[in-house]
N, C-alpha and C positions, 0 to 999 in steps of 0.2 A: 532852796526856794525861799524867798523872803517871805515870812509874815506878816500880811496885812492887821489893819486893827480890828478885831473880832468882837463882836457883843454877844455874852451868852443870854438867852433867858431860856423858860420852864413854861412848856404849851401843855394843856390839857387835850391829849388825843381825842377826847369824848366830844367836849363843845368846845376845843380850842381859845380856852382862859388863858393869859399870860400871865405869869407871876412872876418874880423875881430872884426867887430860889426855891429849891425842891419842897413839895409840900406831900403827905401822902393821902391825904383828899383833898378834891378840886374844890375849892370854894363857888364857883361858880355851877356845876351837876353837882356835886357832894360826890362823886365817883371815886372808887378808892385805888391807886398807883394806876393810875392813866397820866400823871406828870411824868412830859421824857423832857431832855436836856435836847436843847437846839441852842445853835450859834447862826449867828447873822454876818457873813463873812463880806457881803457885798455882791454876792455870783447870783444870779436868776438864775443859771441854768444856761445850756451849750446851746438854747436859739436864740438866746438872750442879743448877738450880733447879727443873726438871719435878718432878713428883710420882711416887713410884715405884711404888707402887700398879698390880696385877696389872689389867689391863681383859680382860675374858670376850670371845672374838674375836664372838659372834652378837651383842653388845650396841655393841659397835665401830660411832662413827659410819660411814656411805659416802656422805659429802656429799662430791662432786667440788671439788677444789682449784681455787680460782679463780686464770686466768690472765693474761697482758697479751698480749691476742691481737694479730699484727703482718698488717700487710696483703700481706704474703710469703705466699703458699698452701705456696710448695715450703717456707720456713724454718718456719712454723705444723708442716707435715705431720713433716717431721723431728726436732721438738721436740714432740711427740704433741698438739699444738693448740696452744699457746702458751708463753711463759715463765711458769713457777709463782711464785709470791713464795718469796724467803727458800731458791730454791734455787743450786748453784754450779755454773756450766757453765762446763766448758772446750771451747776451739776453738782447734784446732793444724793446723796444714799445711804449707806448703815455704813459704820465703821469697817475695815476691812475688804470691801464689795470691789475695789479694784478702780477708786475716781481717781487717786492719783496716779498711777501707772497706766490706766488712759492717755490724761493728759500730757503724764511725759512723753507717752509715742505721740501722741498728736504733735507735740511741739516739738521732739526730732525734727516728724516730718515734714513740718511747717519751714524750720531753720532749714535742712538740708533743698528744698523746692525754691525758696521765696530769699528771703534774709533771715536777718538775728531776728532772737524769740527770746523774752525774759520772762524767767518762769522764777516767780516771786513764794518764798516758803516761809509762812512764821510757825511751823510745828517740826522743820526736819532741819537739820544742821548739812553742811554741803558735801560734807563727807557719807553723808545716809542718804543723801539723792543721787550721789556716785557708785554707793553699792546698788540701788537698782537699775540705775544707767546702765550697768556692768552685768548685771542680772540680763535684762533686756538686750544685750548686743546693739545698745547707743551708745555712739561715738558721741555725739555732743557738739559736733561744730559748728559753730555759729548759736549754740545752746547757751546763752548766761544763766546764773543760778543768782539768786538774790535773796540772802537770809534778812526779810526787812519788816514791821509790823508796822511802824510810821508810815501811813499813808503819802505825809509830803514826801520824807526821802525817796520813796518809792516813786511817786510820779516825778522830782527831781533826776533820778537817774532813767526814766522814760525818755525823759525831755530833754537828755543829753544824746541821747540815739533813738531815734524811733523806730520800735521793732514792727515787725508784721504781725506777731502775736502776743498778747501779754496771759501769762494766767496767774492768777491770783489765789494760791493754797494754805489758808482758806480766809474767806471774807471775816470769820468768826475772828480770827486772829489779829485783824488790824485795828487801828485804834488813830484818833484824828485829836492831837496832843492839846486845839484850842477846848474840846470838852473835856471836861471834869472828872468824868467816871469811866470805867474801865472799858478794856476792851472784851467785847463780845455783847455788853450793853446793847438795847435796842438802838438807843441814838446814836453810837458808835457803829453799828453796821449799817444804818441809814443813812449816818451824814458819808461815811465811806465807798458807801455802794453810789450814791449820788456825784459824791467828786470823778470816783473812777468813770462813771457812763460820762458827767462832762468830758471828761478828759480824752476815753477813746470817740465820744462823735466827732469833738473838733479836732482830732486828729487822725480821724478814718483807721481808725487802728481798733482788729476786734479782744475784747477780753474774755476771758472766761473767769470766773469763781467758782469755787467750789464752797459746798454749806454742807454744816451739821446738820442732822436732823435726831428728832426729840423720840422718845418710846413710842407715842403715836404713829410714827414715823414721816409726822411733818417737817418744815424744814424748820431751822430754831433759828428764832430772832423775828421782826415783826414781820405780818402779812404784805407790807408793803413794799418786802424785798421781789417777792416776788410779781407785782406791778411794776416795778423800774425796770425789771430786766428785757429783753427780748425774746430769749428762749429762756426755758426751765424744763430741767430735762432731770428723769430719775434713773440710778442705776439699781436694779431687783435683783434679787437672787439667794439661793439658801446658800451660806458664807462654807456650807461642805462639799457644796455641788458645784462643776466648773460654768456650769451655765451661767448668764448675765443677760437680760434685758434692758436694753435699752429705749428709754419711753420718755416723749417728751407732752408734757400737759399745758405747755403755753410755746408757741411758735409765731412770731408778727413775720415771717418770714418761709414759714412751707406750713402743711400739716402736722394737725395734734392727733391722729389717727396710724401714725408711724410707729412701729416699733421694730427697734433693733436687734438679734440674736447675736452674742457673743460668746465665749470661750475660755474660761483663763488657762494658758500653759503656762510651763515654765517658762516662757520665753515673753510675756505676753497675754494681752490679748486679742484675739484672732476672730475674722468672721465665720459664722457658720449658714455655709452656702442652699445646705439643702437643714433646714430644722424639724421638721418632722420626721424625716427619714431618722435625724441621730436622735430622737428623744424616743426612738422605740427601738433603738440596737439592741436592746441588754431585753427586750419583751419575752420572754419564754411563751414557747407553745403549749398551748391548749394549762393555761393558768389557770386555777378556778379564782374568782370573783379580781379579776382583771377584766377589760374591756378598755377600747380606744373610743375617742371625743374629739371629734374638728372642733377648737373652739376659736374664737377670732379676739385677735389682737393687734389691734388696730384695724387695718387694712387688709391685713393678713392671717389667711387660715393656717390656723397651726395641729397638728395632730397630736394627741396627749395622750397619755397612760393613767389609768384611775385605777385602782385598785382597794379593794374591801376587803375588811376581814373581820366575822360574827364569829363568838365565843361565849360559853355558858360565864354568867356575871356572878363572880364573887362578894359585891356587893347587895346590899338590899336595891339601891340606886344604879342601872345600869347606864353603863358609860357612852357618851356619844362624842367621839376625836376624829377632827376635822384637820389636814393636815395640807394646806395649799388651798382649800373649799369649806367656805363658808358653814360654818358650828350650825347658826341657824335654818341654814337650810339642809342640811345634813337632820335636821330632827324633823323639817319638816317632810323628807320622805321618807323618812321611817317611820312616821306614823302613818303617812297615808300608804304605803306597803302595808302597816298594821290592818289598817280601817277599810280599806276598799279590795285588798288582793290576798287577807289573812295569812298573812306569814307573820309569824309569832314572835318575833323581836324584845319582848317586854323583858325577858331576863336574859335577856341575850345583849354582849357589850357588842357598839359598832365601831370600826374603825376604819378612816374613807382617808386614801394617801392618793396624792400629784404626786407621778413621777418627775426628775428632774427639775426639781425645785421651782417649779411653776406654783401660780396663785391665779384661780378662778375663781372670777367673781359674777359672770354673768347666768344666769338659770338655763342656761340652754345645754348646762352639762347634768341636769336631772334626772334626767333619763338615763342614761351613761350612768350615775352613782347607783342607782335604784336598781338598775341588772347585775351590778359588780357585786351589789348588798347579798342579791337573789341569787346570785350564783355563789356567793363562797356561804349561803346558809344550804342551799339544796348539794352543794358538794359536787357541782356538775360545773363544767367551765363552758365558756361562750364560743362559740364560731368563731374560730380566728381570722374570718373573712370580715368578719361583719362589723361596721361602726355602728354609733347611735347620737341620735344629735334630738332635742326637745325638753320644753319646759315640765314639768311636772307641776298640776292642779291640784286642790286640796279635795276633788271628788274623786281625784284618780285619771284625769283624761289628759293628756297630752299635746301641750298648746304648743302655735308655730313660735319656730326662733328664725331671728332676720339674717338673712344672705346665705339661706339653704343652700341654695345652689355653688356657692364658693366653699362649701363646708366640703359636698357631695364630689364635686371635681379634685377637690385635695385627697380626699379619701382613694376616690377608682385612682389615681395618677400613683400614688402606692400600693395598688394591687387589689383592695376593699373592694370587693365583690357587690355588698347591701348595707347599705346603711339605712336603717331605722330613723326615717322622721315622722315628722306628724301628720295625721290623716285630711288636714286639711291643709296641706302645702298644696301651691300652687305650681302647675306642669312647667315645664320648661319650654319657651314660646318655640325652639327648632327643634324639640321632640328627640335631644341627645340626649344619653345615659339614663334613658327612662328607666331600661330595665334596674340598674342601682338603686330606685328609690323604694323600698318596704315601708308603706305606711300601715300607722297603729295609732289607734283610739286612743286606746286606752291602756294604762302602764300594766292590768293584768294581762290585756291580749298580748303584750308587746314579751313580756315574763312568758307565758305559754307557748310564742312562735319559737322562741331560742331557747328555752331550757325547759323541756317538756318531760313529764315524768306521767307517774299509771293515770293518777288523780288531780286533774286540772283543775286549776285557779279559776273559781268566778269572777266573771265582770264587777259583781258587787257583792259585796259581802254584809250583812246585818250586825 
């Protein structure tokens, strides 16, 4: 591809100052490394030939954009039915998490249904994407493999065959040879990520990228990667556990309330059809300070394993480990177990474990930690019938959590007799599975109905 004549300059991200080479405070904010490198290549951008002409929104086609539908239900569902043409998705997660052998079955499947797929690598050499091809039981046909970082080469060899799919492993690694500084630079995955989405709009061709993400476990390089894309999608999971979530947090094209369960085998990774059912295979009976939690993710109610375990503290400081559930709120129901239902925790370590490498973040699994705590301190284990779903209050009373009802149906459809919510949930409008619903005030009542010993827990404690 010919090089046009390119002018660099140095914008100040903050109040956008131009200067004429790198400066490391803006003269115009005094802001300090907010100068990135841009080049002026001549492109506006892929509507830049559209026609600019006002369309009447009642007169606006709503012909549904045709997709390349993949035989993944869980990756269809999270991508709101399939891949769109010509759009740009990004998929970032922790080293190891399983994004590239995703998208190599993605782009098998893509090649062997549609046409050729060029699957772009600037971290693996072709002989290491042939051992997991080989891994995988991928043939490859119609699969090209491209070891390239130069963004032109790479749209050059696009633009000699137009595939049906491009991925790009990983954005971090390419590098646009008219700027100056390296690749992985912010302005280098900017100006990169911006050529690529010209390139598949005006050529109805969708791409995928893959991204690093940082110890926060944001994605790395500027925010504004992910505003260009059209999906952004995370893959989760603890890197010892087979399990993988798939969640997407930006979607111009389905819902961001989607989330995917996946599998890694050796062969792969694979849907898992029923998830609740397999996140409590391995649950022994009658455990003490275990307990199950509908919690939602996304759209969907999922069934979870939480498990406690209190032990006299070796330290002056005893210990409070949160392991998939939030540290801070892990103290704050162990003090208010302290404070309103006196169970004696102060030199006692706590230790609150998700099974199956899950991470809950919403409070409606409170309740649920708060009986597992109570059950592995009183040495007595919970109803193996019974779930528990509700926020935990800082006086002890237990507030509603939203889409009760979708918790409660997940639960009885696996056998869950009672589930524990809150005393002021509201009835179900056609009066099904009423009997399921056990409501409780208050996290001491709720502690007294399921593990009940000589001498009961007050409501309130002084």
């Amino acid at each position: 591809m010919a090089n046009s004549k390119k002018r660099t300059e140095f914008v100040c991200t903050s109040c956008h100052n131009v200067t004429a080479k790198w400066e490391g405070q803006c003269r115009g904010c005094s802001a300090w490394n907010t100068i990135i490198e841009q080049n002026d290549s001549g492109r506006y951008g892929w509507l830049n030939n559209e026609s600019s002409a006002a369309v009447h929104l009642a007169e606006a086609s709503t012909e549904e954009l045709p997709r390349l539908a993949l035989s993944s239900s869980e990756v269809n569902r999270v991508l709101g039915g399939g891949i769109v043409p010509g759009s740009l998705v990004l998929l970032a997660g922790d080293p190891g998490i399983g994004k590239s052998t995703l998208l190599l079955q993605i782009a098998a499947e893509v090649a062997r249904s549609h046409s050729c797929v060029f699957y772009v690598t600037g971290e693996e050499s072709v002989s290491q994407v042939k051992m997991r091809a080989d891994r995988l039981a991928i043939e490859g046909q119609d699969l090209y493999i491209l070891t390239q970082t130069n963004v032109e080469e790479v749209l050059a060899r696009l633009d000699e065959q137009l595939p049906a799919l491009a991925v790009i492993d990983s954005i971090q690694t390419m590098y646009d040879p008219s700027l100056s500084s390296q690749a992985g630079n912010v302005s280098q995955i900017r100006e990169c990520a911006r050529r690529l989405l010209e390139w598949g709009k005006a050529n109805d061709v969708p791409i995928i990228l893959t991204g690093h993400v940082t110890k926060g476990g944001d994605i790395a390089g500027p925010r504004l990667l992910e505003h260009m894309v059209d999906a952004a999608l995370y893959m989760e999971g603890d890197p010892v556990s087979s399990w993988r979530l798939l969640r997407a947090v930006k979607n111009r094209f389905g819902s961001t309330n989607e989330v995917g369960v996946l599998e890694m085998t050796g062969t792969g990774l694979r849907d898992v059809a029923d998830p609740s059912e397999s996140f409590l295979l391995d649950r022994p009976a009658g455990a003490m300070g275990s307990i199950v939690v509908p919690v939602l993710e996304g759209n969907r109610a999922l069934l979870v394993e939480i498990q406690a375990l209190t032990a006299p503290s070796t330290i002056p400081t005893p210990r409070r480990i949160a392991t998939g559930y939030d540290s801070h709120r892990l103290l704050l129901v162990c003090s208010v177990a302290m404070r309103t239902c006196g169970i004696p925790l102060a030199d006692y370590d706590v230790i609150v474990n998700v099974t199956g490498g899950l991470k809950i973040t919403e409070p409606a699994a409170d309740l649920g930690v708060a009986l597992a705590i109570a059950s592995s301190f009183r040495s007595v284990p919970m109803p193996d019938d019974v779930a528990a779903v509700g926020e935990v209050g800082l006086s002890g009373e237990i507030r509603r959590a939203p889409q009760t009802d979708r918790r409660v149906k997940e639960a009885v459809r696996l056998g869950f007799r009672k589930c524990l919510v809150p005393g002021n949930t509201d009835d179900r409008a056609d009066g099904t599975e009423a009997l399921h619903y056990q409501r409780v005030d208050t996290l001491a009542q709720a502690i007294n109905m399921c593990l009940p010993i000589t001498r009961r827990i007050s409501d309130a404690v002084a």
